[in-house]
C-alpha positions as CSV (number, residue, x, y, z in Angstrom):
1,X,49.2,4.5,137.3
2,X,46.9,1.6,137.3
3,X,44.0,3.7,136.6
4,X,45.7,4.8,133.3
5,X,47.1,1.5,132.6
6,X,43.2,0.5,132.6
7,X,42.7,3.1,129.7
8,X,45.5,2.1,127.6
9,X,47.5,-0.9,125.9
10,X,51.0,0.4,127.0
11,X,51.5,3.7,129.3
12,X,54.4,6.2,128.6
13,X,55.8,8.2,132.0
14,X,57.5,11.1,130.9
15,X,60.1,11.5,134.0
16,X,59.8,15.8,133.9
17,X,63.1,18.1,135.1
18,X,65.1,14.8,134.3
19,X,68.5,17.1,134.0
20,X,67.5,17.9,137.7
21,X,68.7,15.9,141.0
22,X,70.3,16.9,144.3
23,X,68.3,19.7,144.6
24,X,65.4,20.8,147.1
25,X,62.4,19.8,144.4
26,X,64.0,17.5,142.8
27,X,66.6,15.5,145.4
28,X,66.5,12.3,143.0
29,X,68.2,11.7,140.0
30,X,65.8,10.5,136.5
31,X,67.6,7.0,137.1
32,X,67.0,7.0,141.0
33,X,63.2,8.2,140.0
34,X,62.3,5.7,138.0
35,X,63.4,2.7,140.0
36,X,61.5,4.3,142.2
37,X,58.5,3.9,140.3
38,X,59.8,0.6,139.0
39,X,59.7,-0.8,142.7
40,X,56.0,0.1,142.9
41,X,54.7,-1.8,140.1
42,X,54.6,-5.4,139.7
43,X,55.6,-7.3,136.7
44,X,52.5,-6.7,135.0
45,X,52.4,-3.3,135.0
46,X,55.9,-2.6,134.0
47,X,55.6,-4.4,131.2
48,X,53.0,-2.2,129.9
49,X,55.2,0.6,131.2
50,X,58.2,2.6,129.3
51,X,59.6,5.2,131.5
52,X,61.6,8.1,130.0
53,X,63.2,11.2,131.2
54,X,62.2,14.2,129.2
55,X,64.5,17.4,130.5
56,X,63.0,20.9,130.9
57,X,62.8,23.4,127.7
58,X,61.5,26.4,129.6
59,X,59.8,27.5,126.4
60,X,56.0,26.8,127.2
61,X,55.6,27.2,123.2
62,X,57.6,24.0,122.4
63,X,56.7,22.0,124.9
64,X,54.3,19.6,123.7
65,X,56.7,19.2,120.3
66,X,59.6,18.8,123.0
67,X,58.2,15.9,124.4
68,X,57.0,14.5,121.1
69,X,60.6,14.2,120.5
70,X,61.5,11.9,123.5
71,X,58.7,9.4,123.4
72,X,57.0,7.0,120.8
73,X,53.8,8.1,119.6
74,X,50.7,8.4,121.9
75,X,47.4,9.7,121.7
76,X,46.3,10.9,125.1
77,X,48.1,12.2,128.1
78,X,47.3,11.8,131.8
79,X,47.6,15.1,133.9
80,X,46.3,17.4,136.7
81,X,48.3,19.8,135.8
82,X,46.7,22.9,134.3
83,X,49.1,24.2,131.9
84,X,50.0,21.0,131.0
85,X,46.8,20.0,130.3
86,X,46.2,23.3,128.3
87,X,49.1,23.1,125.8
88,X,48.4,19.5,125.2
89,X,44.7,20.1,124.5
90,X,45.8,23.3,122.5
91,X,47.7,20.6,119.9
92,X,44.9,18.0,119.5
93,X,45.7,15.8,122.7
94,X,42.7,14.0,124.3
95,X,43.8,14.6,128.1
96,X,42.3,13.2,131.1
97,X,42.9,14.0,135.0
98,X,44.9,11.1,137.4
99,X,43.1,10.7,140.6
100,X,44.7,11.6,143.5
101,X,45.1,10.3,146.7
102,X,45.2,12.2,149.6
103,X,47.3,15.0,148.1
104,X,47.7,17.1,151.2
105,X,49.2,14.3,153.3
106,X,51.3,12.0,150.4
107,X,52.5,15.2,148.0
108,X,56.7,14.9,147.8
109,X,56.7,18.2,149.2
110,X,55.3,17.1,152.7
111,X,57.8,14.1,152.4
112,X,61.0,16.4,151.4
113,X,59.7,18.4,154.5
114,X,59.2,15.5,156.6
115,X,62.8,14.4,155.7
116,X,64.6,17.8,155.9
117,X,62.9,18.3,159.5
118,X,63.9,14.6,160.8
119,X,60.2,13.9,161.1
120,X,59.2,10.6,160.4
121,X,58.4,10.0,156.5
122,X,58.4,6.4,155.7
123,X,54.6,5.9,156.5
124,X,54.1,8.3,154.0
125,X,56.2,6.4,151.2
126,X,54.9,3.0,149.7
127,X,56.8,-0.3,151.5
128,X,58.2,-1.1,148.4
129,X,60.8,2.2,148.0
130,X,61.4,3.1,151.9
131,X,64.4,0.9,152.1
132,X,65.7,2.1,148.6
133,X,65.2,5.8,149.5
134,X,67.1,5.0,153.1
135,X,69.8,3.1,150.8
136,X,70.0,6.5,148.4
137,X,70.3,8.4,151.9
138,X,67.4,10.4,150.8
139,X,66.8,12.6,153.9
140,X,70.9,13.9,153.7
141,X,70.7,14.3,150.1
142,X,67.9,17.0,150.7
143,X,69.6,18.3,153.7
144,X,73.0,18.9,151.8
145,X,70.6,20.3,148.9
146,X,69.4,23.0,151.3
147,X,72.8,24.2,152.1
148,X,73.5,24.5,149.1
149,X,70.7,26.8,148.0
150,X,70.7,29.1,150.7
């Protein structure tokens, strides 16, 4: 985020699935999600920072206008994601890729996995959400969400 927040006065995180928690991909709720990303940046950085949860349309055609609706204004989007980036280019959005860090090892699907398996995760986390995710009980909340989708 901070290499975004260098390309822009004020950054808008769209929280994506938001109508989505206790399940396998998405164990966290849009509220538990962004204090989770709240924790990681300092007072600086959230200030320049509005957070809000945009639901799933699961109409690739209305996508872009879908999330026009949920957030002020903006003029370009951050993403590495291809369709993504393709139907906001496709309606006029300047898009530019997020660098990532070390995807194969810190992706939240090695860190679900790491959870569900009773590996050890936390290393894997950033200091300032391990305690909060141990407080949410994250590793049960994915368990129970595997028993439920089987």
């Amino acid at each position: 985020m901070s290499e975004a927040l260098d390309k822009c006065d004020e950054l808008i995180v769209g929280i994506g699935s938001a109508q989505e928690s206790h399940t396998l991909e998405n164990p966290f709720t849009a509220g538990e999600r962004i204090e989770m990303i709240r924790r990681c940046l300092g007072k600086e950085k959230l200030s320049r920072t509005i957070m809000i949860p945009i639901p799933d349309v699961n109409r690739f055609a209305i996508w872009v206008s879908h999330v026009e609706s949920f957030v002020p204004p903006f003029e370009l989007v951050f993403t590495n994601n291809p369709l993504t980036r393709s139907l906001f280019e496709e309606k006029g959005y300047k898009v530019n890729p997020m660098k990532m860090y070390d995807r194969s090892r810190y992706a939240g699907t090695v860190i679900r996995e790491r959870m569900l398996d009773g590996d050890k995760w936390e290393d894997l986390v950033p200091q300032q959400i391990r305690g909060y995710l141990k407080k949410l009980d994250g590793a049960s909340r994915i368990k129970a969400a595997t028993s439920k989708e089987e």
